[in-house]
PADO-521244 format. One record per atom (N, C-alpha, C, O, CB): y, z, x. Coordinates in steps of 0.1 Angstrom, whole numbers, plus 5000, padded with zeros to 4 digits. Each point is the difference from the previous one (the first is absolute). Glycine has a CB too. Layout:
<recs>
YZX/...
</recs>
This chain:
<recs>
498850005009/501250004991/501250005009/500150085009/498750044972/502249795017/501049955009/501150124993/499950064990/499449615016/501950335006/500950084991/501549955006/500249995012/498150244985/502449744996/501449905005/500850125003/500050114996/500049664989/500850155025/501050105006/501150044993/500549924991/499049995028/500950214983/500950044988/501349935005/500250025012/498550224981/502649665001/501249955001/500750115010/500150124997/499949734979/500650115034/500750085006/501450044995/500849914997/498050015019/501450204983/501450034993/501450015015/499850045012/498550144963/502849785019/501050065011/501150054992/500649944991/498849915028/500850254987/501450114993/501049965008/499849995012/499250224981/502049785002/501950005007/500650094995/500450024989/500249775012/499450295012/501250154998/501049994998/501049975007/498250145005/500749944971/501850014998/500950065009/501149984996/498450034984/500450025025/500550115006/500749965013/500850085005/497550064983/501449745016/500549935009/501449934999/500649974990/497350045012/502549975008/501649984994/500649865002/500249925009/500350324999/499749744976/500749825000/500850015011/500850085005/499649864970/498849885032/500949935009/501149995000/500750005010/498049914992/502150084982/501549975005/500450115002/500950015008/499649824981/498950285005/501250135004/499550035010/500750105004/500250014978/498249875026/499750065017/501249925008/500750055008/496449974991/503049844997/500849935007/501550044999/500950005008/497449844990/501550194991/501550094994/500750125008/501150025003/497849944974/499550125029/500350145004/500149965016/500750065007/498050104971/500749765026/500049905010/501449975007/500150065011/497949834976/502950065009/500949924998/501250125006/500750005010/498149824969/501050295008/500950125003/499750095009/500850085004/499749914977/498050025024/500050075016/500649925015/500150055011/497650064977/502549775007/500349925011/501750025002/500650005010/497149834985/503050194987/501450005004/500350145003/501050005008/499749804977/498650375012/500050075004/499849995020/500550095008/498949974962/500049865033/499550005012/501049985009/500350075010/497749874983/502849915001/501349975009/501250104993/501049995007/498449744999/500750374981/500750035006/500050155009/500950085003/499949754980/498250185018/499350125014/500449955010/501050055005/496850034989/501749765015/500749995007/501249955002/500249945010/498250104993/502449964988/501949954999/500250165005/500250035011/500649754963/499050295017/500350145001/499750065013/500850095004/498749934973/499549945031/499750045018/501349945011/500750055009/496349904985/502949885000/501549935009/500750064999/500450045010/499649774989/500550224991/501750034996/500050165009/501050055006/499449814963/498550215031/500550195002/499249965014/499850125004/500150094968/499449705040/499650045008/500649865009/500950015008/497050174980/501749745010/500349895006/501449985000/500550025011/497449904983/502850054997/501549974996/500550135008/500449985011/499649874963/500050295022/501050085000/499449975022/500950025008/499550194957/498549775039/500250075013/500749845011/500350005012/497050234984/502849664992/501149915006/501650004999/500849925006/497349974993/502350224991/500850044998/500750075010/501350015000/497749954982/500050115026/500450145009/499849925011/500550055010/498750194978/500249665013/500149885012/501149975007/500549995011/498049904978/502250094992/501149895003/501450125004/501049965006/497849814973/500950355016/501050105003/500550035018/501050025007/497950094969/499549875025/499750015018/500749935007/500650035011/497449994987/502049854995/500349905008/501349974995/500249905007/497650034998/503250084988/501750065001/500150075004/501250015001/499549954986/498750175018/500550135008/500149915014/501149975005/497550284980/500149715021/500349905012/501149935004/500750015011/497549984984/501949944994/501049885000/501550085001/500749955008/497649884975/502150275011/501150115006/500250075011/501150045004/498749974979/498850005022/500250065014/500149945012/500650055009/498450094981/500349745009/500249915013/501449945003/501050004992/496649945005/502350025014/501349945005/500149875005/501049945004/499450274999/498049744998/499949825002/500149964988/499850054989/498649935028/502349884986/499949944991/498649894999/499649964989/503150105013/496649915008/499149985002/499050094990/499349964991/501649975031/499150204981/498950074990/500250004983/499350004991/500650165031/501349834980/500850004985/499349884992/499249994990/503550105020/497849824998/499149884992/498849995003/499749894997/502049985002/497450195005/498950004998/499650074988/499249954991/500750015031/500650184977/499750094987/500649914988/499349994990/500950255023/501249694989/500149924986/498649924995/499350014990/503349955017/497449975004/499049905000/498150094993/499049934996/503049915031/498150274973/499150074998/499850054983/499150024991/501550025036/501149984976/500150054985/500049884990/499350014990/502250205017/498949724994/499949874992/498349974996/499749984988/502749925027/496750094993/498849965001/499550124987/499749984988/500149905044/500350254975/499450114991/501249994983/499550014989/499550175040/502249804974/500449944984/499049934994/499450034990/502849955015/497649905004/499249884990/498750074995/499649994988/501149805027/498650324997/498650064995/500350074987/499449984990/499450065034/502350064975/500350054994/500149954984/499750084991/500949995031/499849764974/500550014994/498949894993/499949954989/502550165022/496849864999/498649924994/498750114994/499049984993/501449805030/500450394984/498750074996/500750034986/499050014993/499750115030/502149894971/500950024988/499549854989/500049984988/502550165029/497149784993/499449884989/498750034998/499649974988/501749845021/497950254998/498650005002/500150184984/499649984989/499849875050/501050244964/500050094992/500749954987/499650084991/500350085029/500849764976/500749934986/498649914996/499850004987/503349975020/495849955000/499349924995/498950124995/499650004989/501149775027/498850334995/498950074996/500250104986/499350034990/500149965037/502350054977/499650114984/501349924992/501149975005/498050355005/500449644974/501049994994/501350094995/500649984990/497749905009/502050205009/500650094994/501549934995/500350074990/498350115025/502649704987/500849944994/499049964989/500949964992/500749985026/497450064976/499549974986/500050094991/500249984988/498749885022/500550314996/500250084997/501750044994/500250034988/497649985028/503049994994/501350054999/500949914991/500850064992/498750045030/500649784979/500849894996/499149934983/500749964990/500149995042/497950064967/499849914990/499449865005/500549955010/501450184977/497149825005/499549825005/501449944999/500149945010/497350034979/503350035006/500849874998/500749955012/500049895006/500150184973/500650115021/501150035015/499350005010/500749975010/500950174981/497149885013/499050015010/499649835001/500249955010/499150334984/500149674997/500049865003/501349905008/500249955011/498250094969/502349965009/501949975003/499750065016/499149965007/502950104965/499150045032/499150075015/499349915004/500749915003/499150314992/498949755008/499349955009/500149865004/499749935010/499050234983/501949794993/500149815007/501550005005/500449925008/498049904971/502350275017/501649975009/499650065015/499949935010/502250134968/497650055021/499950025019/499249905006/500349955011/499650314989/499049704993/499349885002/500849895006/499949965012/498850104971/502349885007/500749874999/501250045012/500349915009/499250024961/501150205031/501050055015/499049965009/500249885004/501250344991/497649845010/498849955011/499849885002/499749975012/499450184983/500949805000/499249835003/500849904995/499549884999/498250194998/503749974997/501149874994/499449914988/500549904995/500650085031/497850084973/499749914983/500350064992/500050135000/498449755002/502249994986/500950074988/499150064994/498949965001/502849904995/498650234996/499250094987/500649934989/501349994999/498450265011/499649714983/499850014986/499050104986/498849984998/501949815017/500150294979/499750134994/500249944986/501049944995/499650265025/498149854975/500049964980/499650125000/498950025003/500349744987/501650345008/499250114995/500550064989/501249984999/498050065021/499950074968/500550104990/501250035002/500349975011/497950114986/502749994996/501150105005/499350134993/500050115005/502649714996/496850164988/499550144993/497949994998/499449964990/503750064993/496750025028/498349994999/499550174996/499950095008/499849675013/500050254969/499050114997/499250085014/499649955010/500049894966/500350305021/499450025012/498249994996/499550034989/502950135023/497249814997/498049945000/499350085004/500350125000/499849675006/498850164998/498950085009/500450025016/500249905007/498050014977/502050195019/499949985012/498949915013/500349945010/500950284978/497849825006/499549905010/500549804994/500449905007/497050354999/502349754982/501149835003/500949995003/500349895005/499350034983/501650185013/501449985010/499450015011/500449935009/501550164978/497050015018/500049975018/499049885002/499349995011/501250284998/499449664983/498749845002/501449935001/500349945010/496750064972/503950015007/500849885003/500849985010/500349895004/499650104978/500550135023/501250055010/499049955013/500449945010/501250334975/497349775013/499149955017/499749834997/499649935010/498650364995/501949664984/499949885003/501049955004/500049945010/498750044978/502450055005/501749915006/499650045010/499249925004/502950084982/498150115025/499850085015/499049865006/500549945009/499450414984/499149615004/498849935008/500349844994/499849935010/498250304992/502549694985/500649925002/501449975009/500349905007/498350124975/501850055016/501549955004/499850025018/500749935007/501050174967/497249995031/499950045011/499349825008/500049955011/499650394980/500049634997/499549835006/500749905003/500049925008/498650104982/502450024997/500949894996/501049995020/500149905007/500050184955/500450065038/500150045010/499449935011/500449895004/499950294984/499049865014/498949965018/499349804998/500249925009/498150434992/501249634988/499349885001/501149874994/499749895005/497950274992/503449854994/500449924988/501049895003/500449914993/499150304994/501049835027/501149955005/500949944987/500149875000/498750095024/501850104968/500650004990/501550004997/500550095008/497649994991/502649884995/501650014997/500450064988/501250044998/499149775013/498650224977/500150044989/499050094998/498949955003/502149874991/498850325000/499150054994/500450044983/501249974997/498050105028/500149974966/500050024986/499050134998/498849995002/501849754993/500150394999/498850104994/500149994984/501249964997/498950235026/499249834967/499950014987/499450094998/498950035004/501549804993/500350224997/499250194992/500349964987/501149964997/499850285019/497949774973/500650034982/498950024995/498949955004/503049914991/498250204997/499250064988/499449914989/500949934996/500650245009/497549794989/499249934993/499550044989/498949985003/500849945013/500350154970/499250084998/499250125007/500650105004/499749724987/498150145009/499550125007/499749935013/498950025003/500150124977/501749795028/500049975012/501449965007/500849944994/497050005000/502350115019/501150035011/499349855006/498949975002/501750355002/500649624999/499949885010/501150015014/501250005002/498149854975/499650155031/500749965012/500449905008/498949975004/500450174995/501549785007/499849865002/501049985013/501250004997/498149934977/500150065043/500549975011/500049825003/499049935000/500250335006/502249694997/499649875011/501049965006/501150045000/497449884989/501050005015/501049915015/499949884999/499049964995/500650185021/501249794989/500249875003/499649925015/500249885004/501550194978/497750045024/499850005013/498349865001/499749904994/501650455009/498349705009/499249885005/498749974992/499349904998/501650165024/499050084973/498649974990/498250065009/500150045012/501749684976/497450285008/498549975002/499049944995/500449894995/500250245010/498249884994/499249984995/498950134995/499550095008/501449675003/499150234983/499350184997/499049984998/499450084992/502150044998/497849765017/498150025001/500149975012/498949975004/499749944974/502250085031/500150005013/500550095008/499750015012/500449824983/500950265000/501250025004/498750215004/499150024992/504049744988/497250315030/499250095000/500850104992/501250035002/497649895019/500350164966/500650064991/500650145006/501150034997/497349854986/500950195026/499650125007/501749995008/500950084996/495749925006/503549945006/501349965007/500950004993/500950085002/498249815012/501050044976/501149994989/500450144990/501050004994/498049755007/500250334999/499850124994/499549964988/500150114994/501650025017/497749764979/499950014987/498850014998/499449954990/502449955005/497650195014/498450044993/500350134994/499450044990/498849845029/502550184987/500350154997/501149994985/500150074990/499650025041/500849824974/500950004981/498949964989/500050034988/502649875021/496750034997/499349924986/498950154997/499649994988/500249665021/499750484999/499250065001/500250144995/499350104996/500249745018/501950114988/501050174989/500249934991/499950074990/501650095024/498749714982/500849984985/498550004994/499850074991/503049765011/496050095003/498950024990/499650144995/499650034989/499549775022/501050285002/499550164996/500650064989/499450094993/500249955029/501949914976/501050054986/499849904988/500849994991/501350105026/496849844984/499949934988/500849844996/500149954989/499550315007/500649715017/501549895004/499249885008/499050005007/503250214996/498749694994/499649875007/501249985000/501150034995/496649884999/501649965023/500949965010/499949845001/498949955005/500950295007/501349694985/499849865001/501249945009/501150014998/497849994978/500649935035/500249965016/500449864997/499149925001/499050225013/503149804983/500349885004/500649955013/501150045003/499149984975/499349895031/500649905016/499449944999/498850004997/501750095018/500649784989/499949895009/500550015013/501050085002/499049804979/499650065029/500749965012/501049934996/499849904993/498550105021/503150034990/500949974996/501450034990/501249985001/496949935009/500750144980/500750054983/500250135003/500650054990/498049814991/501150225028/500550124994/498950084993/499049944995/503249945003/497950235001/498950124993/500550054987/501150054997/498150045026/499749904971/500450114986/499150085002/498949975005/502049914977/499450265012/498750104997/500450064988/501250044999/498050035026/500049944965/500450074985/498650114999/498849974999/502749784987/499150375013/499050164999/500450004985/501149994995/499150205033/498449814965/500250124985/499650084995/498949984994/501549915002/500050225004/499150134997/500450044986/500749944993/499350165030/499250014975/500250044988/500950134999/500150095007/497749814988/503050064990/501350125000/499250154996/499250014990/503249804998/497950285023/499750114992/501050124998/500950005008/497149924999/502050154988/501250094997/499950135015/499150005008/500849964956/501150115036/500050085010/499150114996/499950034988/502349905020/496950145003/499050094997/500350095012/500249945010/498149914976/501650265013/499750105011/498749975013/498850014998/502150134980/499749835035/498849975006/499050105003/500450124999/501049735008/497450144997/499150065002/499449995013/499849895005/500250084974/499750175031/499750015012/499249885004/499149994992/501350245005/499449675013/499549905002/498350005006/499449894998/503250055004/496950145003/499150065009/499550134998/499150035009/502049855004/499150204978/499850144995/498649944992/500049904992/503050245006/495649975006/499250024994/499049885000/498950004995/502550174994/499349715020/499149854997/499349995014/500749955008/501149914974/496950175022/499449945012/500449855006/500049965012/498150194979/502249794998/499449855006/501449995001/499949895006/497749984982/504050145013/500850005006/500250065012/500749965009/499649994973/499050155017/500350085014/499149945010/500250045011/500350194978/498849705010/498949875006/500749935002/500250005012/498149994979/502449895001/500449915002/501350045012/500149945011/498849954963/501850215023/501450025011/498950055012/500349955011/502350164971/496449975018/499450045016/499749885009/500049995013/498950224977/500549654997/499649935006/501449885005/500049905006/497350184980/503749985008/501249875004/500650065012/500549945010/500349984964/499050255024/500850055014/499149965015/500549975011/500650274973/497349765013/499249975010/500249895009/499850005012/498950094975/502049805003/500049824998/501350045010/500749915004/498349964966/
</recs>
């Protein structure tokens, strides 16, 4: 007498935690992370080039070459510039002008210092009165303008840029471009360009990312997420293994 095997069963633990909100919780240990280290530059790094730079005007008063004199100018200038690139480097890691100012004024902000830097014009479509949101979609959008415009910048060789911020219903549209040289974006390496990492926060918020270039034409990029009202944030890393994983394994990296 034969006896058939009994159908194998398989269980899925509820209890496991939807992909999008891991990526969610994901997302916010990483902006907790930079701003840990913004918060290190500014009180360790910055303040001990600060006391550098004090050193080196106490010098510059006491000697009596002029020879030495211009050397310490020549000194202090160099450490200004470090100075004033580590002040760029701490504004990219922590949003805190987004915090303080609002998306709008915080966007506005980032393509004018932009457009002073690199002499391309800004062009700004933005709200004058935008509702306040979720915090994590103001810091998805605020880090996309930051990593578009950061291209537009370096790669685009451009005379014009354009940002668009507005509201849709239940979707926020974002919309960067240039008139600049263009690519080809099955060619073009995504990773270098920064838009693997935008396309990988706006999917985690529930958002898509559509990439228009030609060589030649210029770039569009249009982000759309979904509107959500403002909510109290929630510790990012508190009580979740698999974040505290994912950051051990990014600090390892």
């Amino acid at each position: 007498m034969s006896h058939k095997a009994a159908p194998k069963s398989h269980t899925i633990d509820s209890h496991l935690p939807d992909l999008g909100d891991l990526s969610r919780q994901l997302l916010k240990a990483q902006e907790e992370e930079r701003r840990r280290i913004s918060r290190e530059l500014h009180d360790e790094t910055g303040q001990a080039l600060m006391v550098l730079r004090f050193h080196l005007e106490m010098l510059a008063g006491d000697t009596k070459s002029e020879e030495e004199k211009a050397k310490i100018q020549e000194s202090l200038e160099v450490l200004d510039r470090a100075i004033e690139g580590l002040r760029r480097t701490i504004a990219r890691l922590s949003p805190r002008v987004l915090e303080e100012l609002g998306l709008v004024a915080a966007i506005r902000r980032q393509a004018l210092v932009m457009a002073k830097h690199t002499g391309i014009k800004a062009h700004l479509e933005l709200p004058e009165d935008l509702a306040s949101m979720d915090h994590d979609i103001e810091v998805a959008l605020y880090r996309s303008v930051q990593e578009a415009l950061h291209n537009v910048a370096k790669h685009s060789r451009a005379n014009n840029f354009t940002v668009r911020l507005a509201r849709s219903g239940s979707k926020i549209s974002l919309q960067i471009e240039d008139d600049g040289v263009g690519f080809s974006p099955r060619t073009a390496p995504e990773r270098g360009f920064g838009l693997t990492g935008l396309r990988e926060r706006t999917a985690a918020l529930g958002g898509s990312v559509r990439i228009h270039s030609e060589s030649g034409h210029g770039t569009q990029i249009r982000i759309l997420l979904p509107w959500l009202a403002d909510r109290p944030p929630k510790p990012a890393s508190a009580g979740n293994p698999e974040i505290h994983r994912h950051l051990a394994a990014a600090r390892a990296s």
